[in-house]
C-alpha positions as CSV (number, residue, x, y, z in Angstrom):
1,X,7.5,-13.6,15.1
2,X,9.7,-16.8,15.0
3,X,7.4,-18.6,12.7
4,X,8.3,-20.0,9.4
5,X,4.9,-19.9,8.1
6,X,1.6,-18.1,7.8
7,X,-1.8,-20.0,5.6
8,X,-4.1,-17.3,4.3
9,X,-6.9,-19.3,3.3
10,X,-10.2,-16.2,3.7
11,X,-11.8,-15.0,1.2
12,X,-15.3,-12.5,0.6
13,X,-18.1,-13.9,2.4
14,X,-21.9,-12.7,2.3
15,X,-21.6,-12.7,6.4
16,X,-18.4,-10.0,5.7
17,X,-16.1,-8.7,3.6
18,X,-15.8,-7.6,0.2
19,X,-13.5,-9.4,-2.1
20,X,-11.6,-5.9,-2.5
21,X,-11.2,-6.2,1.5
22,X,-10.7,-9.9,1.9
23,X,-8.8,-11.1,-1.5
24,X,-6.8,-8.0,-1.9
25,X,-6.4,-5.6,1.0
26,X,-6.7,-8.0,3.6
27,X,-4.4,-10.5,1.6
28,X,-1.2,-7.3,1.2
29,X,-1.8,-6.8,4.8
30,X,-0.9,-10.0,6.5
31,X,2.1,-10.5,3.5
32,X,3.3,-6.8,5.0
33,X,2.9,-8.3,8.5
34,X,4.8,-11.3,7.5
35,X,7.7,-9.6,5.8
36,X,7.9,-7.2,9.2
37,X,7.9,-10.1,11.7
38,X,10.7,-11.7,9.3
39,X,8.2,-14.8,8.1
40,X,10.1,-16.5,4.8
41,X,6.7,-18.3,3.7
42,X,3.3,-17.1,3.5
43,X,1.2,-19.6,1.9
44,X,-2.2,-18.3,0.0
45,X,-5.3,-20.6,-0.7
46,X,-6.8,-19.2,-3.9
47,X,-8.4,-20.2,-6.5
48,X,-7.5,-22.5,-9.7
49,X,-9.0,-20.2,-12.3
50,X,-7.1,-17.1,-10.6
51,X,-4.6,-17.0,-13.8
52,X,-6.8,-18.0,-16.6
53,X,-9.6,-14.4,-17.0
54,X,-10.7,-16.7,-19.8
55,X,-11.9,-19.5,-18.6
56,X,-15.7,-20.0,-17.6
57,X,-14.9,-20.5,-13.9
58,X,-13.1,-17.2,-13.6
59,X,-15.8,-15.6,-15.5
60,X,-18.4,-16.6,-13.4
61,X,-16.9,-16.1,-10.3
62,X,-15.7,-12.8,-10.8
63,X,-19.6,-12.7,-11.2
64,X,-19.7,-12.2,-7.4
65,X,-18.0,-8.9,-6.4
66,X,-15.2,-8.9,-8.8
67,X,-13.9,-11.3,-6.8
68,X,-11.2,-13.0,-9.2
69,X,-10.2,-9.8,-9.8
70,X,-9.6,-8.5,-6.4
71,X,-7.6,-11.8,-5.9
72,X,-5.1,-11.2,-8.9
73,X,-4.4,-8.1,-7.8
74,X,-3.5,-9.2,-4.2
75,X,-1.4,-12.0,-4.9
76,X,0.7,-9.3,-8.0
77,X,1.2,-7.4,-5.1
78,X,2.3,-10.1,-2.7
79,X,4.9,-11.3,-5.3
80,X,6.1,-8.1,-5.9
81,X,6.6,-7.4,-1.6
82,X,8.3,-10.9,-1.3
83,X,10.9,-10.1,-4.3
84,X,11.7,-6.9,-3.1
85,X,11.8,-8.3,0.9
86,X,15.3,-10.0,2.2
87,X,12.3,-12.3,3.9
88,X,13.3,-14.7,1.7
């Protein structure tokens, strides 16, 4: 509480975490904890290709654990929290 900003910058790691964990679950979990201690800005460190399915980058990395997946979903769900929060 009483800080104006939060970085998430983790992601799924062979030494732990699943990208469902990490990229998703773990990802709506510190944006609830933010919107509860009243943070305005949670910043996210993802990935270029996170928008584009089509492109050979997302294609490939989604290769590893459904990983650009698991991140889209996260991030949907974080905008969706922050719209519906007076956080902002």
């Amino acid at each position: 509480e009483g800080s104006r900003a939060v970085i998430f910058a983790a992601s799924a790691s062979k030494q732990g975490g699943t990208a469902k964990a990490v990229d998703n679950e773990g990802l709506v979990n510190v944006a609830k904890a933010c919107i509860a201690a009243n943070v305005p800005s949670l910043v996210i460190v993802s990935s270029g290709a996170v928008t584009k399915p089509d492109s050979p980058v997302y294609k490939f990395l989604n290769l590893f654990g459904k990983i650009m997946e698991e991140k889209i979903k996260g991030e949907d769900t974080v905008r969706a929290l922050y719209s519906s929060s007076s956080t902002n």
